[in-house]
C-alpha positions, 0 to 999 in steps of 0.5 A: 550965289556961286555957292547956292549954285553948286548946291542945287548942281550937286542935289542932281545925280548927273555923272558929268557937270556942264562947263559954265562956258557952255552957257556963256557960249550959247547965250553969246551966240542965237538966242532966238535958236536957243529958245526955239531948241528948247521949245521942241524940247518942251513939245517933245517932252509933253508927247513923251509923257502922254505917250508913257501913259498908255505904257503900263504894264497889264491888267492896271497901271501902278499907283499914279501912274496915269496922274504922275504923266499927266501932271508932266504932260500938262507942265511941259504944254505951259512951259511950251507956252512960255517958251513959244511966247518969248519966241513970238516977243522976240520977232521968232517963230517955231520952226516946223523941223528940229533935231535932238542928237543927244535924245537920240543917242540917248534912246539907242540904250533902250532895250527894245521887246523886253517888255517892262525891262523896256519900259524901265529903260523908257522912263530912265531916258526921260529921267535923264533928259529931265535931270540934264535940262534942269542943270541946264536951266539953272546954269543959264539963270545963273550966266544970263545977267543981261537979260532979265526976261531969259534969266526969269523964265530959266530960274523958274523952269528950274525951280518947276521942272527940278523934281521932274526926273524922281517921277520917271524913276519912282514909277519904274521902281513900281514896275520893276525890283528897286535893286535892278532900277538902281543898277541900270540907272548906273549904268545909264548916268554913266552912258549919259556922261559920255553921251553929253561930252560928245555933243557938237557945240551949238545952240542947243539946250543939250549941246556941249561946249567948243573946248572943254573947261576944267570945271566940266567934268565927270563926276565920282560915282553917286 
């Protein structure tokens, strides 16, 4: 299991792999807040989406364009679904407000007016976001033995939202030369290691953990 593991860890392009103790703490601390973080995540990923698709580039969107954000729009609402379900099941509810730090930072390298250079950056912090979450999921399908109910919903996000952060970077290599795609996503899995490693702890689908591990650290450039 351990070695299936780091095979499906390695087959993302992360820069930075997460300790295994993140996700013992967080499974150790609220799960209800946790389920409740990754709710807003689902909702927000599903805006993201729907927001991209009047993103295109004049006079037409690229090839699949329009159906590549609709596909993860409608993806995210049904795992908002199960989500919020689970919630509902364990006697919680979906909070009205919710923070996301590590987006945040995340969206300050965009650059902003630059037209499909913009857009280019848009859709790499959605790769990232997608890319991060799925380590994320398969990590806690891996640590959460106790709980057969968490550890279904998590193997099967992984296994759902694995391909998610190739749509995003497909698209922008429509918009923008595959040599410069490549270049700034570099320089994007690098700032997003460095994003990640100063997270606060918590329980939060994108935090980090309260001290960090040798198993967690950066990794050579891909």
């Amino acid at each position: 299991m351990a070695k299936q593991l780091t095979a499906d860890l390695d087959s993302l392009p992360l820069r930075a792999r997460t300790p295994r103790t993140w996700a013992e703490q967080v499974l150790a601390g609220d799960r209800l807040a946790l389920l409740n973080d990754h709710a807003h995540l689902e909702k927000k990923a599903a805006s993201n989406a729907l927001e991209l698709l009047h993103r295109w580039p004049e006079p037409v969107p690229p090839e699949n364009w329009v159906k590549a954000m609709t596909t993860v729009a409608r993806d995210e609402v049904e795992h908002l679904a199960l989500v919020t379900r689970m919630i509902s099941r364990r006697g919680g509810r979906l909070t009205k407000n919710h923070r996301n730090p590590y987006a945040n930072d995340l969206r300050q390298l965009v650059r902003l007016g630059e037209g499909t250079i913009e857009l280019m950056d848009r859709l790499m912090i959605s790769a990232l976001i997608e890319a991060r979450s799925c380590e994320r999921f398969a990590l806690l399908a891996e640590v959460c033995v106790d709980d057969g109910g968490l550890r279904k919903l998590y193997d099967s996000l992984w296994a759902s939202e694995h391909g998610h952060y190739r749509i995003f970077i497909d698209l922008a290599e429509q918009v923008v030369a595959a040599r410069v795609v490549n270049e700034r996503w570099r320089e994007m899995l690098d700032a997003e290691a460095r994003i990640i490693e100063t997270q606060m702890a918590g329980p939060r689908m994108h935090s980090w953990p309260e001290s960090n591990s040798s198993e967690g650290s950066s990794l050579e450039s891909r």
